[in-house]
C-alpha positions in Angstrom: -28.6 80.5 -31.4 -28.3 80.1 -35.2 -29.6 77.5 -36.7 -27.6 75.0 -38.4 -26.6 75.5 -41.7 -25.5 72.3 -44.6 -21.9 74.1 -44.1 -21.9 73.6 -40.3 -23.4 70.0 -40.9 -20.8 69.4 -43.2 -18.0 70.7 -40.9 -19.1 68.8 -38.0 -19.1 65.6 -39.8 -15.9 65.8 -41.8 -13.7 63.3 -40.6 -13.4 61.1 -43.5 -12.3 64.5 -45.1 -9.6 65.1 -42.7 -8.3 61.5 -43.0 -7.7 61.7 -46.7 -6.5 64.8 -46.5 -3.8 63.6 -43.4 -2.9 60.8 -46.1 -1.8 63.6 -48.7 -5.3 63.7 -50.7 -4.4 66.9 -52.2 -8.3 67.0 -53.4 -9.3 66.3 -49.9 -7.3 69.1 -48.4 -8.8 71.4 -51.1 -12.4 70.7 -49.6 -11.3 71.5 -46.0 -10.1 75.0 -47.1 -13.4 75.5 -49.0 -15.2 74.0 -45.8 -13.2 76.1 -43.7 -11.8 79.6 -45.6 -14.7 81.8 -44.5 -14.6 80.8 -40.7 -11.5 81.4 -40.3 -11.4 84.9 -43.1 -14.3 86.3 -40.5 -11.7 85.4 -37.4 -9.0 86.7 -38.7 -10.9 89.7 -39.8 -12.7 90.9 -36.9 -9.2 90.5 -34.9 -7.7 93.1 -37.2 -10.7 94.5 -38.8 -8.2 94.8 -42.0 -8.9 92.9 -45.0 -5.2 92.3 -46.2 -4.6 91.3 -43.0 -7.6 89.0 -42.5 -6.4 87.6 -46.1 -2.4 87.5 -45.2 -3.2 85.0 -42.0 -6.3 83.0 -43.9 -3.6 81.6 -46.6 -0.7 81.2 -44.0 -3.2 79.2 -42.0 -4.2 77.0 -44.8 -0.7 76.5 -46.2 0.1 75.5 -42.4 -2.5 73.0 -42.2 -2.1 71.2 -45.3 1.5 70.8 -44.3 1.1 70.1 -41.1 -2.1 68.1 -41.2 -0.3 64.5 -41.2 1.1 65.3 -37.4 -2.6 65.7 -36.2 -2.9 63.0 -34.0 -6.8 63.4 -33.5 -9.3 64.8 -35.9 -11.7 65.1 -33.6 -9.8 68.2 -32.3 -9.2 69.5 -35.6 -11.1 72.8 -35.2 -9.5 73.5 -32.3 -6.1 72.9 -34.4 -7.1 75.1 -37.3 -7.8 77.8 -35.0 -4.6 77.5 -32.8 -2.7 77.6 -36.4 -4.8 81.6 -36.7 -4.5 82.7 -33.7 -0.9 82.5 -34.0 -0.6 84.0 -37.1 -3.0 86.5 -36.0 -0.3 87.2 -33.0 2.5 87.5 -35.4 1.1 89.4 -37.8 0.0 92.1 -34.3 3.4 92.1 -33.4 5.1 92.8 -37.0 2.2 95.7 -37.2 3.2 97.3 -33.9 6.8 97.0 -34.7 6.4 98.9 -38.5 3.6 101.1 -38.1 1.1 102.0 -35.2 -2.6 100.1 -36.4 -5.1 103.0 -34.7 -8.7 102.6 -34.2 -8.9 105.9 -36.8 -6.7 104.1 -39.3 -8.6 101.4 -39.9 -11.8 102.1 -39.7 -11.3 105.0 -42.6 -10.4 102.5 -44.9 -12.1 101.6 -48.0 -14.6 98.2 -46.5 -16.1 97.6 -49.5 -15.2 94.3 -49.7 -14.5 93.8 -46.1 -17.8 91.3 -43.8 -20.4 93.5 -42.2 -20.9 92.1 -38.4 -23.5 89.2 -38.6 -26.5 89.7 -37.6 -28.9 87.1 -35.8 -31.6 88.5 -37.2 -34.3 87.9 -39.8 -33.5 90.4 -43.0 -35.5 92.8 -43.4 -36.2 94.7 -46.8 -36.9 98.2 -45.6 -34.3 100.0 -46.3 -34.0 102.5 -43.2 -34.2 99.9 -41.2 -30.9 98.1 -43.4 -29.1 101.0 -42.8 -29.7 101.6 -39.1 -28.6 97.3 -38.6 -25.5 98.5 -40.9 -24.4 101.4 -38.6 -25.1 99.4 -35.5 -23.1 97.1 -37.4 -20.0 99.3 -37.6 -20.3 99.9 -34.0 -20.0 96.9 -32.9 -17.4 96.5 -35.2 -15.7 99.3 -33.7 -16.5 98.4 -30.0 -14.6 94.8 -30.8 -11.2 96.4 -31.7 -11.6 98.4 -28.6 -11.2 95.2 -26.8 -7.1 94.3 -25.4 -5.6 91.3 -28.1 -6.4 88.7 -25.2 -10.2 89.4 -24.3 -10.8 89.8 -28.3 -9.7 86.7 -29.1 -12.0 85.1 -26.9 -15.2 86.6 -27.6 -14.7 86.2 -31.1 -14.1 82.6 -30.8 -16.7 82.3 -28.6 -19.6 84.7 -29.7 -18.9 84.6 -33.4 -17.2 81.2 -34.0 -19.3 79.1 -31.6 -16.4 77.4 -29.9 -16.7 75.7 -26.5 -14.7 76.9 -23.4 -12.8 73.2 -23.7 -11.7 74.3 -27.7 -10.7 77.6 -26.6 -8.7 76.4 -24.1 -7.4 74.0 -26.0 -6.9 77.0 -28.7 -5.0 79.7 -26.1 -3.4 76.6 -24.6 -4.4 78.6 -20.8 -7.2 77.1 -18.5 -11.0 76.8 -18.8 -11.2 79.3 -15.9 -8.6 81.7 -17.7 -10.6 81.8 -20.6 -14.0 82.4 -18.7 -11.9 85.0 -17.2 -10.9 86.5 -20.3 -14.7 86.5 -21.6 -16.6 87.8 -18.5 -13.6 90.8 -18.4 -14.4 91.4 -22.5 -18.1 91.2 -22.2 -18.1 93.7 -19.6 -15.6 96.1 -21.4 -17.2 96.0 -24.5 -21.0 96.5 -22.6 -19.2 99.6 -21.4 -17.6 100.9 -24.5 -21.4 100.3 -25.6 -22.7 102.6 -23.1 -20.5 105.5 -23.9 -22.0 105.0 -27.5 -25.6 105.0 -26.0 -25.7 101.7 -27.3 -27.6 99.2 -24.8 -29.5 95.5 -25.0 -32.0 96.2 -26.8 -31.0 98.0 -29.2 -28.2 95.4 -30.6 -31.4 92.9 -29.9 -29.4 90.8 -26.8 -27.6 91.1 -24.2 -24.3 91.3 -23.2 
């Protein structure tokens, strides 16, 4: 588990933020994006692995939650809200995608990246360099593995390996059960351990296990 960070210690005790910013405190609700932009950039991104993309749905989300923000009836479930507000957008921006053009694995993945979020590593960093560029392409290929994954058993491990949420928040998130979303995360753990395999990929060399 990663240790907590001043972000995630701000995050978690933001709810005199999210008041003034459910009042209309413009400044307040400028905070919660800063708080907030990069968690849900790195969703958004590793659902599309497309940086336009990951940027189209981060401002839609943002713009929706400081519109909506006053009809939040408890701020204790705000994450849960922010990310239901994503997700959606995520969807709608799938289904315009399939409907105008087909978004391939190969398409992708041989575009420029430059500026796009390598997969995070758990890991202490290390400063030799062929060891840098072996967690990079490992990093790719997990990358790659992800958007192997169906839309449904994606969302889920992301939100759940890579965002931290709880069962309860992605339920509340999917609006589907507990047990659905279990479901969902044994059935994508398994997939992706076997797109993995075909790679020669196993536990230890991506340093756990899935």
């Amino acid at each position: 588990m990663h240790a907590e960070t001043l972000l995630d210690i701000a995050m978690m005790h933001s709810d005199a933020l999210i008041l003034r910013a459910k009042q209309g405190d413009q400044n307040a609700q400028g905070k919660l994006v800063q708080l907030w932009y990069k968690r849900i950039y790195n969703f958004s991104y590793k659902f599309f692995q497309d940086h336009d993309m990951a940027m189209e749905v981060s401002q839609k989300t943002f713009i929706s939650m400081c519109k909506n923000l006053g009809g939040l009836q408890d701020t204790l479930r705000f994450k849960s809200w922010l990310y239901k507000i994503a997700v959606n957008y995520c969807r709608e921006e799938a289904r315009k995608t399939k409907n105008s053009r087909s978004l391939s694995f190969d398409t992708v993945w041989n575009r420029e990246a430059e500026d796009s979020p390598r997969w995070e590593s758990s890991g202490q960093r290390n400063d030799n360099p062929e060891k840098q560029l072996e967690q990079l392409e490992l990093s790719d290929i997990l990358q790659q593995a992800l958007f192997e994954l169906n839309d449904e058993q994606r969302e889920v491990v992301i939100m759940k390996e890579y965002e931290g949420l709880k069962f309860r928040e992605i339920a509340e998130v999917l609006n589907i059960s507990e047990n659905t979303v279990k479901s969902r995360m044994y059935y994508g753990l398994d997939a992706l351990k076997k797109i993995l395999e075909k790679k020669n990929i196993n536990k230890d060399t991506i340093g756990y296990e899935l």
